[in-house]
N, CA, C and O of each residue as an XYZ file, in Angstrom:
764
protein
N       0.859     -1.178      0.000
C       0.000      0.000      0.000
C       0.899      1.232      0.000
O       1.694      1.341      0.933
N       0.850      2.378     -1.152
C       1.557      3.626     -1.147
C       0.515      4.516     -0.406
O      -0.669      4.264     -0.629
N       0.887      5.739      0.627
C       0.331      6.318      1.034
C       1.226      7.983      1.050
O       2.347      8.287      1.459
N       0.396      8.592      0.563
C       1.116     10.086      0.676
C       1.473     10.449      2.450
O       0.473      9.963      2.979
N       2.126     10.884      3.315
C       2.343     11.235      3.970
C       2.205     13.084      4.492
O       2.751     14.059      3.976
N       1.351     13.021      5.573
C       1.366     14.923      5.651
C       2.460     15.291      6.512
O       2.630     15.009      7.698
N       3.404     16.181      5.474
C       4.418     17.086      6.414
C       4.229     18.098      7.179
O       4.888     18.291      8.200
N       3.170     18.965      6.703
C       2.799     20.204      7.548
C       1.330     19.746      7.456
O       0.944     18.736      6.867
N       0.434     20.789      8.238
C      -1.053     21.003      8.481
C      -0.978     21.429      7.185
O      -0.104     22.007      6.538
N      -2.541     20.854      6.836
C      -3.131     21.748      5.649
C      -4.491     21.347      5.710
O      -4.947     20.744      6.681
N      -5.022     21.598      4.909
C      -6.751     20.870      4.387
C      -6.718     19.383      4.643
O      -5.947     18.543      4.178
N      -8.235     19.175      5.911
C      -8.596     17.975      5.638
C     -10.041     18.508      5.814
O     -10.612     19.423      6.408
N     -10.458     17.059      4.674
C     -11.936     16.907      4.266
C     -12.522     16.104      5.188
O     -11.896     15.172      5.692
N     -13.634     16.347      5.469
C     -14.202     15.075      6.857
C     -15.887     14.701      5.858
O     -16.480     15.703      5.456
N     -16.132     14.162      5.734
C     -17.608     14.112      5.494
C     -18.233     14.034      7.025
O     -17.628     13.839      8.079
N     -20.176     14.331      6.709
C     -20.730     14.681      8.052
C     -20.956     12.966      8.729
O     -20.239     12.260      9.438
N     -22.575     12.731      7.981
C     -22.841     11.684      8.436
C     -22.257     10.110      8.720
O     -21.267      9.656      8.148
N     -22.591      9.808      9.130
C     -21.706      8.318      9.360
C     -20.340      8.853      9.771
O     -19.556      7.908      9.860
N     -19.607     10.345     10.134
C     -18.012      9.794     10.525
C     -18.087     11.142     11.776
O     -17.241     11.181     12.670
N     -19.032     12.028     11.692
C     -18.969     13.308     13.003
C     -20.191     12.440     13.621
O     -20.230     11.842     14.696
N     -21.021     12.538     12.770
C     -22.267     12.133     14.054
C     -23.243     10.920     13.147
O     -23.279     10.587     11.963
N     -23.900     10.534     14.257
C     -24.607      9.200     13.832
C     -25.412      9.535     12.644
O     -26.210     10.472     12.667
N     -25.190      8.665     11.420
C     -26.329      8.410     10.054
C     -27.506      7.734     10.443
O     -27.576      6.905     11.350
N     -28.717      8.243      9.496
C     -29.513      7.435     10.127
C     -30.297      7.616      8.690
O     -30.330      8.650      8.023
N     -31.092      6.014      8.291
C     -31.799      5.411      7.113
C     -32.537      6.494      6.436
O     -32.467      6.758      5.236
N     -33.268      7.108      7.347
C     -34.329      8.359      7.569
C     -33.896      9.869      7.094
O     -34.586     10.879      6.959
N     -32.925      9.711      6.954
C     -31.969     10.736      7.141
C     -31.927     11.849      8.155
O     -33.011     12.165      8.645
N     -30.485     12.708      8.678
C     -30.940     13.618     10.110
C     -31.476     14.625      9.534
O     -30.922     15.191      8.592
N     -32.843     15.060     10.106
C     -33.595     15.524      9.633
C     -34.325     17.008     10.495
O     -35.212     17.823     10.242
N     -33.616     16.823     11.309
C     -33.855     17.856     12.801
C     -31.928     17.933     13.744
O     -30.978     17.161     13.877
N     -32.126     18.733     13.977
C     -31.874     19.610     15.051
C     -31.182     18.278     16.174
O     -30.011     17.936     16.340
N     -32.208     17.863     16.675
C     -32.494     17.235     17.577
C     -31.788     16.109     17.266
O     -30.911     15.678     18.015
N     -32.216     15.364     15.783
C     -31.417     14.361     15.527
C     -29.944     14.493     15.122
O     -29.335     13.429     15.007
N     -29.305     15.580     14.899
C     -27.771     15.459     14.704
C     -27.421     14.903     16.367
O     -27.894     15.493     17.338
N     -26.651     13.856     16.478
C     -25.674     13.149     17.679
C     -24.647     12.870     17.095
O     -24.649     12.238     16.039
N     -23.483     13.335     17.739
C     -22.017     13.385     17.199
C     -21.768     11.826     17.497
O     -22.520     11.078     18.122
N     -20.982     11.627     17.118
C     -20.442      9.864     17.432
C     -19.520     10.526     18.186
O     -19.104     11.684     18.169
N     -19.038      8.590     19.530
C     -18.411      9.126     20.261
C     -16.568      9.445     19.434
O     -15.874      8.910     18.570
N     -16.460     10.805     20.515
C     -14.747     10.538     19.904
C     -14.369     11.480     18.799
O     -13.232     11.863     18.522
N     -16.009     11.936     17.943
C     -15.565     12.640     16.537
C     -15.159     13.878     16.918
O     -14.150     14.441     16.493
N     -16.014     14.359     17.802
C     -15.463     16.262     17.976
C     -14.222     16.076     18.499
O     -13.389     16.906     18.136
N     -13.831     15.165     19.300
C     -12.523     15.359     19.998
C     -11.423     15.344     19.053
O     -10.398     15.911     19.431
N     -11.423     14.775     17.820
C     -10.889     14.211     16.484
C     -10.641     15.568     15.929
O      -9.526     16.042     15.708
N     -11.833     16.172     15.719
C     -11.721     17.254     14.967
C     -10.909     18.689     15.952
O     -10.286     19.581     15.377
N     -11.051     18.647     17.128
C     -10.327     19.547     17.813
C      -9.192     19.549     17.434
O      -8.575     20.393     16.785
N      -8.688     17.931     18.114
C      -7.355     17.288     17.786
C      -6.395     18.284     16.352
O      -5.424     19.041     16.365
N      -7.469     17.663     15.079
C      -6.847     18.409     14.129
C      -6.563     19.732     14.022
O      -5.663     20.305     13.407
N      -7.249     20.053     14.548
C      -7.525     21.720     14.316
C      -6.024     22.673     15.538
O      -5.291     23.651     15.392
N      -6.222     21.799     16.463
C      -5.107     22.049     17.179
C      -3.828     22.153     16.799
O      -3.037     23.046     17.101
N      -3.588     20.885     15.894
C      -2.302     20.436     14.915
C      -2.131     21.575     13.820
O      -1.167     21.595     13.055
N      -2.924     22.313     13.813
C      -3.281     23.381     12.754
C      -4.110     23.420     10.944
O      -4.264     24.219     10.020
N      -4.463     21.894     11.316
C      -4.992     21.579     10.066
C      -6.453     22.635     10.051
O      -7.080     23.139     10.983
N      -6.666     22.700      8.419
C      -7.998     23.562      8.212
C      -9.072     22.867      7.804
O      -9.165     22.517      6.628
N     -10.255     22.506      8.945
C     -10.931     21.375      8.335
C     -12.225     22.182      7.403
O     -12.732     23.260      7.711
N     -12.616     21.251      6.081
C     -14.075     21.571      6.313
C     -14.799     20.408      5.767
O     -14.053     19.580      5.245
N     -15.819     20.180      5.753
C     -17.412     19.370      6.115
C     -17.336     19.077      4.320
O     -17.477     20.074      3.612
N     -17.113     17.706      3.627
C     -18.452     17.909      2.247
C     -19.397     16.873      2.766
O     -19.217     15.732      3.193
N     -20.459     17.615      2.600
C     -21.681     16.092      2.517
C     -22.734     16.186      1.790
O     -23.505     17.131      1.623
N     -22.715     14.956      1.292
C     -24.423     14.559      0.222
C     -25.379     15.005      0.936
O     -25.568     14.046      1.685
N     -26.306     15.992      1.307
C     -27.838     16.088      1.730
C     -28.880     15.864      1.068
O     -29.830     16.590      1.362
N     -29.096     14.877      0.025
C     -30.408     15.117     -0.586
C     -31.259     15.127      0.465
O     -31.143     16.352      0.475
N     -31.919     14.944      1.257
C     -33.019     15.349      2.272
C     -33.524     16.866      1.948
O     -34.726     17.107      1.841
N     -32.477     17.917      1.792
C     -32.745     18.894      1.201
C     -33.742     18.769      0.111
O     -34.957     18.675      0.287
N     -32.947     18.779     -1.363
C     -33.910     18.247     -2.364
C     -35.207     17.342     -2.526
O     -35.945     17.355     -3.511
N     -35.369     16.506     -1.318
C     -36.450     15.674     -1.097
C     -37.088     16.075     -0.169
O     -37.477     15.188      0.592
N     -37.378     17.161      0.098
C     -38.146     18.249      0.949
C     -38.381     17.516      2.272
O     -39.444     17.505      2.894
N     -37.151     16.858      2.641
C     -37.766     16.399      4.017
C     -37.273     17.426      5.088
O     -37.671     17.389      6.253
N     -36.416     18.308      4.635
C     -36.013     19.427      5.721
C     -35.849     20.559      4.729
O     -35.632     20.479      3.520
N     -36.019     21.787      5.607
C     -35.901     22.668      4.595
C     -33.859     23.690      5.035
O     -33.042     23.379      5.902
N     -33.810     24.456      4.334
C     -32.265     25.346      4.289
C     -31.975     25.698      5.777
O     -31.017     25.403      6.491
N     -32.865     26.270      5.972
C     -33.315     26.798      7.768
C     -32.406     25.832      8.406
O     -31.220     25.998      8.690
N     -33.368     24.491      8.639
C     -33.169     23.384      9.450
C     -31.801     22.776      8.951
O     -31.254     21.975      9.709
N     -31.294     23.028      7.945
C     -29.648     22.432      7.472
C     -28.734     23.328      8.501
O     -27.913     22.882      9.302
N     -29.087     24.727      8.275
C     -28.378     25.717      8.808
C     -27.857     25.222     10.556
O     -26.869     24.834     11.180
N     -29.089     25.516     10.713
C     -29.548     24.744     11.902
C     -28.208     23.553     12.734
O     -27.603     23.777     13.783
N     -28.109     22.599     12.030
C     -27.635     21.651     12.482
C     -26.452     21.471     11.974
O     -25.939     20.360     12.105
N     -25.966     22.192     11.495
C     -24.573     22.719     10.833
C     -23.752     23.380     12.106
O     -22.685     23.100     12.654
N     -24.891     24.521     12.338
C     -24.125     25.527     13.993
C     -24.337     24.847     14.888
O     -23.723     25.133     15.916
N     -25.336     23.583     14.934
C     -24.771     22.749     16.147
C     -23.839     21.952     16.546
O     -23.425     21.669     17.670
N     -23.378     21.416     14.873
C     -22.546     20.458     14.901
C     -20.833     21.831     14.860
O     -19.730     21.471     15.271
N     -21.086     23.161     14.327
C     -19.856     24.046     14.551
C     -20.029     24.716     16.580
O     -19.231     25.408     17.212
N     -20.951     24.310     16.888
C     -21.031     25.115     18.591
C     -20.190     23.300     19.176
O     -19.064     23.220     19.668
N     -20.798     22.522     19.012
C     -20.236     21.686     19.568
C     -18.360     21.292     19.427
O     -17.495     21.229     20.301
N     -18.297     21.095     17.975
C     -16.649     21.152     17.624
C     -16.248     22.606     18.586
O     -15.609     22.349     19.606
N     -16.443     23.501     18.437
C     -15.989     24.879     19.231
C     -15.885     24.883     20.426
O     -15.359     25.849     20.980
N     -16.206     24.151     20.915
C     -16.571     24.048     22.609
C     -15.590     23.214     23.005
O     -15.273     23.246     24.194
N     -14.954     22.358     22.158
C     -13.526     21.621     22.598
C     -12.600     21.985     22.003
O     -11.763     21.126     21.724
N     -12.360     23.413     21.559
C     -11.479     24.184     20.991
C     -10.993     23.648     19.771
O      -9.765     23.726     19.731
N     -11.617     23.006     18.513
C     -12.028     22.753     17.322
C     -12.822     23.577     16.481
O     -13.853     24.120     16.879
N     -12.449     23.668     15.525
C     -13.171     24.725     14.007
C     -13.419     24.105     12.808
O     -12.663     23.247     12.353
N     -14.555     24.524     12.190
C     -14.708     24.014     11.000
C     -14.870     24.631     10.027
O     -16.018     24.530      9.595
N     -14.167     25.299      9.414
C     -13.721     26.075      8.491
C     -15.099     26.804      7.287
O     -15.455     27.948      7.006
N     -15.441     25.706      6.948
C     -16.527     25.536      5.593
C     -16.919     24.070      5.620
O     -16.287     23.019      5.718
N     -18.112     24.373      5.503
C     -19.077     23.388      5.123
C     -19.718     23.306      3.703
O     -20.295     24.300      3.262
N     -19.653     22.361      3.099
C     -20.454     22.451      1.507
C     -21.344     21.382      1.563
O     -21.297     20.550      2.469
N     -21.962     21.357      0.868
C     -23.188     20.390      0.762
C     -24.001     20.421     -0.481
O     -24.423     21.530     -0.811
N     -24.366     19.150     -1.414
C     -24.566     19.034     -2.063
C     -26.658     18.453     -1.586
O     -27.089     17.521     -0.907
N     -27.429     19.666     -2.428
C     -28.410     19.705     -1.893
C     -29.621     18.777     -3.178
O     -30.847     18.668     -3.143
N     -28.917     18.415     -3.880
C     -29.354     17.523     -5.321
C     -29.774     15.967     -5.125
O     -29.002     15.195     -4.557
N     -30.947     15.572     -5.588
C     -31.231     14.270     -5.461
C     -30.431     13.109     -6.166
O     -29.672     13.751     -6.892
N     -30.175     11.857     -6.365
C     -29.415     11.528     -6.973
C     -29.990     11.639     -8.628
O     -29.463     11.888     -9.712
N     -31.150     11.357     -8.224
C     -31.451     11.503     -9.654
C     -31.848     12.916    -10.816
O     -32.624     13.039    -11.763
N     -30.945     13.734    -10.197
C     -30.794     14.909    -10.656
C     -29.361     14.887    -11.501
O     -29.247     15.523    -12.549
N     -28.291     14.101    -10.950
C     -27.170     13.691    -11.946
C     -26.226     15.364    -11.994
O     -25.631     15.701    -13.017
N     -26.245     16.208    -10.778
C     -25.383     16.970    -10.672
C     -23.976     17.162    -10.543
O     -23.533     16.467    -11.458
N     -23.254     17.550    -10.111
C     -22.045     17.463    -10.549
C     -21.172     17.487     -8.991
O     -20.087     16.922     -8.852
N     -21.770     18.134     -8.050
C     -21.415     18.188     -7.155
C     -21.755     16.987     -5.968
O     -21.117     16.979     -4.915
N     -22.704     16.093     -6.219
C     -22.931     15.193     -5.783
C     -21.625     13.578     -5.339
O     -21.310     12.776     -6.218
N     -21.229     13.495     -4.234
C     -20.305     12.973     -3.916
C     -20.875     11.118     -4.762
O     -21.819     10.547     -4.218
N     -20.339     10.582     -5.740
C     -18.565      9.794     -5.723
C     -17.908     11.099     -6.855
O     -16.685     11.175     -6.968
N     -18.829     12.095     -7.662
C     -18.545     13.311     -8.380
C     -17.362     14.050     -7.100
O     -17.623     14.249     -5.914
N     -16.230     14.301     -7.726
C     -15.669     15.714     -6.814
C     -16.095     17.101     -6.611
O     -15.534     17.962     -5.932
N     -16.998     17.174     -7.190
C     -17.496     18.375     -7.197
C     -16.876     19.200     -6.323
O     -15.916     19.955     -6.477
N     -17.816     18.860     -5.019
C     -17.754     19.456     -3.657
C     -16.522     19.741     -3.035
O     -16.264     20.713     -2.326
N     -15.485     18.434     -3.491
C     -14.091     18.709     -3.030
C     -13.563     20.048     -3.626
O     -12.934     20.924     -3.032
N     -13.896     20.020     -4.729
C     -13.496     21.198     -5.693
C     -13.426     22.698     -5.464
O     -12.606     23.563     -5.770
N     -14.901     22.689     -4.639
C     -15.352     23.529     -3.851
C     -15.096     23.825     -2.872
O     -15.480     24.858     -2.323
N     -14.271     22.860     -2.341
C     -13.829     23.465     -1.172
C     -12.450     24.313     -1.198
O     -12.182     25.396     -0.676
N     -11.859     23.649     -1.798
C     -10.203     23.528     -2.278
C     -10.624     25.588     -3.034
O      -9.987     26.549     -2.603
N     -11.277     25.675     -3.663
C     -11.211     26.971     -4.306
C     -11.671     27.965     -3.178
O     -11.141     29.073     -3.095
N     -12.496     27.632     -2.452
C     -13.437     28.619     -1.645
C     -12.181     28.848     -0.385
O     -12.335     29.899      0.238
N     -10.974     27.992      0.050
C     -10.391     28.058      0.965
C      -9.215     28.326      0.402
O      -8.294     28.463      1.208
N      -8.824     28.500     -1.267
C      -7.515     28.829     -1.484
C      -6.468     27.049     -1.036
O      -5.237     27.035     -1.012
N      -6.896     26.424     -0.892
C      -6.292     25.677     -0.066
C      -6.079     24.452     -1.007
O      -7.193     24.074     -1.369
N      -4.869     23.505     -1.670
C      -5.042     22.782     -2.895
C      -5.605     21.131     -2.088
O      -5.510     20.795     -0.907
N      -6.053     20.541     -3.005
C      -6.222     19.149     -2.826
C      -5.193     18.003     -2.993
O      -5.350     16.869     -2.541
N      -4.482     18.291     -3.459
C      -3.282     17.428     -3.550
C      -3.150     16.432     -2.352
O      -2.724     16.575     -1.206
N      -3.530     15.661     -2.851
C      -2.780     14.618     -1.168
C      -3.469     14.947      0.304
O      -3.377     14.263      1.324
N      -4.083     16.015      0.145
C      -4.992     16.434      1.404
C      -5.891     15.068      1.608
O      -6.451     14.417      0.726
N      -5.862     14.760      3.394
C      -6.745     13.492      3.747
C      -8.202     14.108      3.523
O      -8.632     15.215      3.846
N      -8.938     12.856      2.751
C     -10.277     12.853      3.142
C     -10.873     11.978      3.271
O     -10.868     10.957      2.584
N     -11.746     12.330      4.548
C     -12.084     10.938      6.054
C     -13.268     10.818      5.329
O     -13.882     11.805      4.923
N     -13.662      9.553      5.122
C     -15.148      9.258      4.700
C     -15.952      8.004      5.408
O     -15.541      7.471      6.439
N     -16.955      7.669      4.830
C     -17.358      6.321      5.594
C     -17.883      5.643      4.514
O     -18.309      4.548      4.881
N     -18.010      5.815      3.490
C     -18.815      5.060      2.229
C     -17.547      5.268      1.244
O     -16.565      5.978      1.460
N     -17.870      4.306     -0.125
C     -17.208      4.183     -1.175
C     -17.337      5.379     -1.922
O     -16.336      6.026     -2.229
N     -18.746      5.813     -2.317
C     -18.530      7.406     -2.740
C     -17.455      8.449     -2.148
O     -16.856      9.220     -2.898
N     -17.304      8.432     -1.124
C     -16.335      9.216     -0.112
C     -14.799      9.031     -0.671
O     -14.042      9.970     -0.922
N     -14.538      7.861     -0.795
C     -13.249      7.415     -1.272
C     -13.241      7.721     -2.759
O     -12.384      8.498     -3.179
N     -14.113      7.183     -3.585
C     -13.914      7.435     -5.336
C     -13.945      9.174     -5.455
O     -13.337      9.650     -6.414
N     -14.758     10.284     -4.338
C     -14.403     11.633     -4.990
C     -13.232     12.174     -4.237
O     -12.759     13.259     -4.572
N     -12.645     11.375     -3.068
C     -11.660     11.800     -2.951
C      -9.856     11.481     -3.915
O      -8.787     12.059     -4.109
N     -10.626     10.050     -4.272
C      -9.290      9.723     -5.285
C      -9.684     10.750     -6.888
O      -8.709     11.079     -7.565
N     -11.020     11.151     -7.340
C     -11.170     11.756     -8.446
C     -10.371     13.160     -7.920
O      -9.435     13.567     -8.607
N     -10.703     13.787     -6.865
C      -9.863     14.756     -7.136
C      -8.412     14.881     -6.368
O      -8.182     15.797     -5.579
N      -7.682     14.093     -6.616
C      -6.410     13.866     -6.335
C      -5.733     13.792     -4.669
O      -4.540     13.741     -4.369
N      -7.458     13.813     -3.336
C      -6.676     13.904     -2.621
C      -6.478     12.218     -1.799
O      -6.767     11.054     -2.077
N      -6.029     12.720     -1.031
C      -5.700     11.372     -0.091
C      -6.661     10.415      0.694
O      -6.835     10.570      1.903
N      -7.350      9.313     -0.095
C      -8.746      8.565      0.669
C      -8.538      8.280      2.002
O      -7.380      7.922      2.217
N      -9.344      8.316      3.094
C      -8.995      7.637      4.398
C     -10.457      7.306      4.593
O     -11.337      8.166      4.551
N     -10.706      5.870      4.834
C     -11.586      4.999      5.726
C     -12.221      5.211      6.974
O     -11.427      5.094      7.908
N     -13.386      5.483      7.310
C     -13.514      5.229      8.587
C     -14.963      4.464      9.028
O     -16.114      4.809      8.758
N     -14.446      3.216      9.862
C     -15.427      2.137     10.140
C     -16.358      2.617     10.676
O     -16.944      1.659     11.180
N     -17.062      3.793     10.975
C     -18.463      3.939     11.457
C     -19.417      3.973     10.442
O     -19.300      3.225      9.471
N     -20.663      5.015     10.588
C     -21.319      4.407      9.479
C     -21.481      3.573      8.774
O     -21.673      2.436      9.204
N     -21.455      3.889      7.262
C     -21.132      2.574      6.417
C     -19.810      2.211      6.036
O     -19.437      1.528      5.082
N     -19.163      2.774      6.932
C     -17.528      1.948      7.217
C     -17.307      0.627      6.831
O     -16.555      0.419      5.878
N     -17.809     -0.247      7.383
C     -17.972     -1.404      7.182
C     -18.136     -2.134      6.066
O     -17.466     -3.028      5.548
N     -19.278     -1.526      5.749
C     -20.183     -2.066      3.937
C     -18.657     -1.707      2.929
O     -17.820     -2.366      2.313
N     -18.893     -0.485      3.179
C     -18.172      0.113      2.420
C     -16.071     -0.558      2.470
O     -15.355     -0.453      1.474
N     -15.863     -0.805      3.026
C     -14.765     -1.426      3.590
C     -14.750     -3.069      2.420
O     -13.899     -3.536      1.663
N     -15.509     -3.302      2.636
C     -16.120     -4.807      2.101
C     -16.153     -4.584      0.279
O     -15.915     -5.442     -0.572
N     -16.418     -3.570      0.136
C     -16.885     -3.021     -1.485
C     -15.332     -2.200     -2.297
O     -14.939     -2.226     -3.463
N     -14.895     -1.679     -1.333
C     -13.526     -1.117     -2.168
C     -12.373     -2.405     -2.361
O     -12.224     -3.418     -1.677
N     -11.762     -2.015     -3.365
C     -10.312     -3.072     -3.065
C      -9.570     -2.708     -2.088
O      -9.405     -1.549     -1.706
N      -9.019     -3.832     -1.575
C      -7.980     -3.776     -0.365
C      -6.581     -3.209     -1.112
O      -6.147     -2.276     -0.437
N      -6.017     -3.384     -1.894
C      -5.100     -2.929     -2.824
C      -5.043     -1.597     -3.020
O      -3.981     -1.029     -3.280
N      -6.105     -1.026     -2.920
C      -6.473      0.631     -3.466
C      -5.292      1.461     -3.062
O      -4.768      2.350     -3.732
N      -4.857      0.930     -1.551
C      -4.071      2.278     -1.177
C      -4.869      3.078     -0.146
O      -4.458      4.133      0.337
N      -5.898      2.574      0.121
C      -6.343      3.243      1.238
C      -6.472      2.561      2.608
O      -6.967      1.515      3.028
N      -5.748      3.707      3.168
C      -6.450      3.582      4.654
C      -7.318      3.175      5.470
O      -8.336      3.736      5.064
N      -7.673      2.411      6.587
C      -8.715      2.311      7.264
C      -8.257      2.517      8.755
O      -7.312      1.892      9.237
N      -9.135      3.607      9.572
C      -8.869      3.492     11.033
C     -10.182      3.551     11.453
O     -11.053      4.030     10.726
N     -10.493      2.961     12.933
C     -11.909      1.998     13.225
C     -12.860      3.967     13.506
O     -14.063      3.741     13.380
N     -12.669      5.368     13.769
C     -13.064      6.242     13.569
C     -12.458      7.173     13.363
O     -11.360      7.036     12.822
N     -12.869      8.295     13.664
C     -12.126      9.882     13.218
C     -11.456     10.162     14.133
O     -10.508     10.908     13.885
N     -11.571      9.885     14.984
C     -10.029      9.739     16.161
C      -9.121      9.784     16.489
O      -8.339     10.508     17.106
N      -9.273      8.248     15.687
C      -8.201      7.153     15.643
C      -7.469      7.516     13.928
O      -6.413      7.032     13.521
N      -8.388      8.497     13.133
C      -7.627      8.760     11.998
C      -7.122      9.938     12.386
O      -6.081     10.308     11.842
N      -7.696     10.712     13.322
C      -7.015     12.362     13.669
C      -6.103     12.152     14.402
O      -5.462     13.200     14.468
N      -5.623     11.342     15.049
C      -4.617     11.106     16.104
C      -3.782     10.679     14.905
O      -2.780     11.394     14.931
N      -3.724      9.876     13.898
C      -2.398      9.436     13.181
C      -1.641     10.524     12.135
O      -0.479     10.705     11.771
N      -3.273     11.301     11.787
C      -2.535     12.549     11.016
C      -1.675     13.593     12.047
O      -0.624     14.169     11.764
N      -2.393     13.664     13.263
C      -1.352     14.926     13.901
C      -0.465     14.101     14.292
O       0.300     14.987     14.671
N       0.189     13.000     14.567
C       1.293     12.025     14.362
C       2.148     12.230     13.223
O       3.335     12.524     13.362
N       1.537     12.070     11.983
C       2.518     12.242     11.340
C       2.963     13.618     10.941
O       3.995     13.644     10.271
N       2.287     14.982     11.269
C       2.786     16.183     11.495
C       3.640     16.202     12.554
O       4.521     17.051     12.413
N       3.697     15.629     13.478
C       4.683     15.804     14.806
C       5.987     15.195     14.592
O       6.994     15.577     15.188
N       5.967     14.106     13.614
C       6.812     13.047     13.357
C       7.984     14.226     12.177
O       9.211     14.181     12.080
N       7.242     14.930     11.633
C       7.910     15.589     10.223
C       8.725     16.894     10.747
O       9.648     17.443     10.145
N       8.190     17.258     11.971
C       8.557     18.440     12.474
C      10.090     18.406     12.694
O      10.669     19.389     13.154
């Protein structure tokens, strides 16, 4: 397995559901229902401490399928940025792709779109930058746009784990943690 290595802080990509806070079939649809998984905010502090610049892409069709409206995204965006903040963690930018699948947009994650978007909106390149996912889409738009795939067994960690090749070159650590603890490792290691 070849793996790019991070020398300094820079951009990492986290997706929301399944790797900050619990996914659910239904999709989170309230306020109420965003619950961080255990371990993720501490992950994301972690990084942020190390000086990395995180931000958020995630698929929402729930949007597009009118099960929540912009409000209620907003919403649970500043809960999930009050909570990271409160353990001295930041989240830079959030993007979100608000398109059903069967709308065939461009920004819609295994598409890079969103990565794209982030990388321009933050000045910040994709090159080799980690991005933490929990599904196979997560991994195919992070290898489409050139940055660095990383695994993580929550969510559909698992499924998804089972569906990529083992060969790929990617990473797996059992959460965002346990992947934020190895990236500010290997910044400490380079120093």
């Amino acid at each position: 397995m070849s793996t790019s290595r991070v020398s300094t802080p820079g951009l990492v990509v986290v997706d929301r559901d399944g790797v900050i806070n619990y996914d659910r079939s239904d999709f989170v649809k309230t306020v109420d229902e965003w619950q961080p998984l255990p371990g993720s905010l501490e992950g994301l502090a972690l990084l942020t401490e190390a000086g990395f610049t995180i931000a958020v892409a995630s698929n929402q069709s729930g949007l597009g399928r009118g099960l929540f409206d912009l409000a209620t995204l907003e919403a649970i965006h500043e809960k999930m940025r009050i909570a990271v903040e409160a353990l001295g963690g930041r989240i830079e930018l959030v993007a979100y792709c608000p398109h059903r699948p069967d709308e065939h947009c461009l920004c819609r994650k295994p598409l890079p779109g969103l990565m794209l978007t982030i990388a321009d909106e933050l000045s910040l390149p994709l090159a080799r930058s980690p991005c933490i996912g929990d599904s196979e889409r997560d991994i195919i738009a992070a290898r489409e746009a050139g940055a660095r795939p990383i695994l993580v067994l929550t969510g559909n960690g698992e499924q998804a784990r089972s569906a990529i090749d083992e060969n790929g070159g990617i990473e797996v650590f059992p959460d965002l943690l346990a992947a934020a603890r190895a990236l500010v490792e290997e910044v400490e290691i380079a120093c």
